[in-house]
DRENFI-132910 format. One record per residue: x negated, z, y of N, C-alpha, C in turn. Coordinates in steps of 0.2 Angstrom, whole numbers, padded with zeros to 4 digits, always signed. Atoms other than C-alpha are relative to their C-alpha. Last residue first. Layout:
! residues N
XZYXZYXZY ...
! end
This chain:
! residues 117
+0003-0007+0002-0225+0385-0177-0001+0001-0006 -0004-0004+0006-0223+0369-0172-0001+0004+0001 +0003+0000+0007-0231+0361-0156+0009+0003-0005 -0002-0006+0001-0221+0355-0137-0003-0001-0009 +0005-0005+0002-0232+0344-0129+0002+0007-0005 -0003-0006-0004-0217+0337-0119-0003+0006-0003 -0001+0000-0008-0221+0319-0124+0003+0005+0004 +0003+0004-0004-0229+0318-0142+0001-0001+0009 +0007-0004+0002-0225+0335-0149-0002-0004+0007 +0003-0007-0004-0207+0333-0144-0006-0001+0001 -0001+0003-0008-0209+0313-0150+0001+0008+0005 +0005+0003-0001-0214+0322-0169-0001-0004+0009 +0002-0003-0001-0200+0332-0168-0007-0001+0003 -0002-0005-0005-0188+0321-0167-0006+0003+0003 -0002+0008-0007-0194+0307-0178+0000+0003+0007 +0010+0004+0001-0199+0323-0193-0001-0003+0009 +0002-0002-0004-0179+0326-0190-0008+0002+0005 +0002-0006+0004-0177+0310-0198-0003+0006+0005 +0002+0000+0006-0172+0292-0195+0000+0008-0004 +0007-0002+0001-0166+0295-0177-0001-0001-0007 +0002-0002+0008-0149+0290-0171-0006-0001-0002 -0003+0001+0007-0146+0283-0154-0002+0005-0004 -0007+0001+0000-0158+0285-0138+0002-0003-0008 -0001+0001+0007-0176+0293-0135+0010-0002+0000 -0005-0001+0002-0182+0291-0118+0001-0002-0005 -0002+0004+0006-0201+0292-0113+0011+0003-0001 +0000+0006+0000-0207+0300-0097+0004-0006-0004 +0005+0002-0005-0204+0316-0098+0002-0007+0000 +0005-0006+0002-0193+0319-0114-0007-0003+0004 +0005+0001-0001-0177+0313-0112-0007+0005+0003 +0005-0006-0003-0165+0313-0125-0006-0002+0004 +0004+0000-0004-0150+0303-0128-0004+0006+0001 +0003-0005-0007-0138+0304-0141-0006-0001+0004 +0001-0005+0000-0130+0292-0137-0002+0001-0008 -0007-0006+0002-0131+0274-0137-0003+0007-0001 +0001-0007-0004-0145+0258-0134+0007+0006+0000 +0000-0008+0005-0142+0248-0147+0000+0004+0002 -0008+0001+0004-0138+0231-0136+0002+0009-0004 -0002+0000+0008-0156+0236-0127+0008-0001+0000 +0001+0007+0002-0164+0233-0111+0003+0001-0007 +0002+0002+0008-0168+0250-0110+0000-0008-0002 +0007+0000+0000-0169+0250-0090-0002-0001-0009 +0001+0007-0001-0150+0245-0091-0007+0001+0000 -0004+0004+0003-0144+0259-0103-0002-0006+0003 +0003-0002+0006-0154+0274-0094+0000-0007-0003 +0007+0002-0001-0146+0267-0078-0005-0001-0006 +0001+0007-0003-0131+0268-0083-0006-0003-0001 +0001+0005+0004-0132+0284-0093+0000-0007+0002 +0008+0000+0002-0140+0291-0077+0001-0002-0007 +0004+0005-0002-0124+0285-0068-0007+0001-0005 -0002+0008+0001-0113+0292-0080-0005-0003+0004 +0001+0002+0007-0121+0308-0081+0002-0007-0001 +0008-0001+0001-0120+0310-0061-0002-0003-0005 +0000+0005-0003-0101+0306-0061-0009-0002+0001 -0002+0005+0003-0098+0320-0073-0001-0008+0003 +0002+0000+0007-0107+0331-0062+0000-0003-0006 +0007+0004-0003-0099+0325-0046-0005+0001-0008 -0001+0008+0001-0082+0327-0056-0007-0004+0002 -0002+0002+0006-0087+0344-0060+0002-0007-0001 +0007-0001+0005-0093+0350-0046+0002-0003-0004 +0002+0006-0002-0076+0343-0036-0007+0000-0003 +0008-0003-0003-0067+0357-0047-0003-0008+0003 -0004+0002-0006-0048+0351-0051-0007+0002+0004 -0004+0006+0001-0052+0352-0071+0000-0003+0007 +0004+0005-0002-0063+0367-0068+0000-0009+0000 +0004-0001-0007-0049+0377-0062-0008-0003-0002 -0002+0003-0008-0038+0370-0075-0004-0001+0007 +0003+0007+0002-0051+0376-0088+0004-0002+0005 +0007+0004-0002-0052+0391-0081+0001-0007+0000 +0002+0000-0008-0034+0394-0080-0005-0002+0003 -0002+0007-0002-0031+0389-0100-0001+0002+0008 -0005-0003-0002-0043+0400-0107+0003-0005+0005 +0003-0004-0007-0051+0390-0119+0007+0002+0004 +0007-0005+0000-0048+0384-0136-0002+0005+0004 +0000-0005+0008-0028+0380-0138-0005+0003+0000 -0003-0005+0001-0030+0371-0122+0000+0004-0002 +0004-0001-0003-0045+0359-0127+0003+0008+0005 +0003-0006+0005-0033+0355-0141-0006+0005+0007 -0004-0004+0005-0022+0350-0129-0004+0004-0003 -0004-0005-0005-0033+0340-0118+0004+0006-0001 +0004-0004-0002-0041+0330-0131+0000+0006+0005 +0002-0006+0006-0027+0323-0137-0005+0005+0001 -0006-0003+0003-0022+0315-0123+0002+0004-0004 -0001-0007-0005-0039+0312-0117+0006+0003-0003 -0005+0001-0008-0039+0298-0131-0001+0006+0002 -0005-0001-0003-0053+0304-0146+0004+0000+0006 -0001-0008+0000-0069+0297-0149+0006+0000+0001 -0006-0003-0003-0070+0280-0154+0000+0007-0001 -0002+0004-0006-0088+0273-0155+0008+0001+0002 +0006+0004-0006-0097+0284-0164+0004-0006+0006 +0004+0005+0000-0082+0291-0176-0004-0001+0006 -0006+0008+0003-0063+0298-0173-0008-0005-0001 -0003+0003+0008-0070+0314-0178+0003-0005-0001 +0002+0002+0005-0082+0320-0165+0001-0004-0007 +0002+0008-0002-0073+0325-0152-0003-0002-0006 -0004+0003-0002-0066+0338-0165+0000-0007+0005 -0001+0004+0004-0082+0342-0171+0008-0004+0001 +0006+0007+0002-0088+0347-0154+0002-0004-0005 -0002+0004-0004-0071+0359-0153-0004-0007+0001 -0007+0003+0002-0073+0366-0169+0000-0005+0005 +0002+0005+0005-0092+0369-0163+0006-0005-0004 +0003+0005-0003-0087+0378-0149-0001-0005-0003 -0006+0004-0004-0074+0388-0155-0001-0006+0002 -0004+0002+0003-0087+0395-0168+0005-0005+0004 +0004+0007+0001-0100+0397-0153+0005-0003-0008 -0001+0007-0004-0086+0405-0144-0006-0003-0003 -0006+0006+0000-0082+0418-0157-0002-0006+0003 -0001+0003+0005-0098+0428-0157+0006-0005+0000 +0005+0004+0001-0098+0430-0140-0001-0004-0006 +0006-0004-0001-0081+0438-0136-0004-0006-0003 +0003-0003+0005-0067+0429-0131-0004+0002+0000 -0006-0005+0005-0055+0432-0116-0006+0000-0006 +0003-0007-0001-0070+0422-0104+0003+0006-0005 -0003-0001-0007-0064+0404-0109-0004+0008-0002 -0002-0007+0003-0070+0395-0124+0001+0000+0008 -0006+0002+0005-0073+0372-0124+0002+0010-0001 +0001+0004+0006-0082+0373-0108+0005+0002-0005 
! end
């Protein structure tokens, strides 16, 4: 992922975050070209890892996975709006943007049982 083994723990959820908000900054529907994304993706992690997960057939089959289950996800919705983020919560799938954490919480409650504290 976006830290390599060199840093310590505390750092890589910083590293992580940077990197998350860096996909995250060309907007919902344009994330940033590979070409950018690759670099900086450099800069974060140790770069031998990242190559040696670059050239991983796990990884491709793992990425090739995600794509079919948003496929799938995206054609059983029937929707035009259907978009990340995606959460599935047993039987029911939550997709897009949520009015309010309440939204969240409250579809936890409802299909994975899970209470507040």
């Amino acid at each position: 992922m976006p830290y390599g083994g060199n840093y310590p723990v505390i750092g890589a959820a910083s590293l992580y975050r940077s990197f998350h908000d860096f996909l995250m900054s060309g907007g919902k529907d344009k994330p940033p070209a590979l070409q950018t994304v690759l670099p900086k993706a450099y800069i974060l992690a140790d770069r031998s890892r990242l190559r040696e997960l670059q050239q991983s057939p796990e990884l491709a089959k793992q990425l090739d996975g995600y794509i079919d289950l948003y496929d799938l996800l995206q054609k059983q919705s029937g929707k035009k709006t259907f978009g990340l983020p995606v959460q599935i919560l047993g039987d029911h799938v939550m997709t897009g943007s949520v009015e309010s954490e309440a939204d969240v919480f409250k579809a936890w409650e409802e299909h994975l049982g899970v209470k507040p504290r």
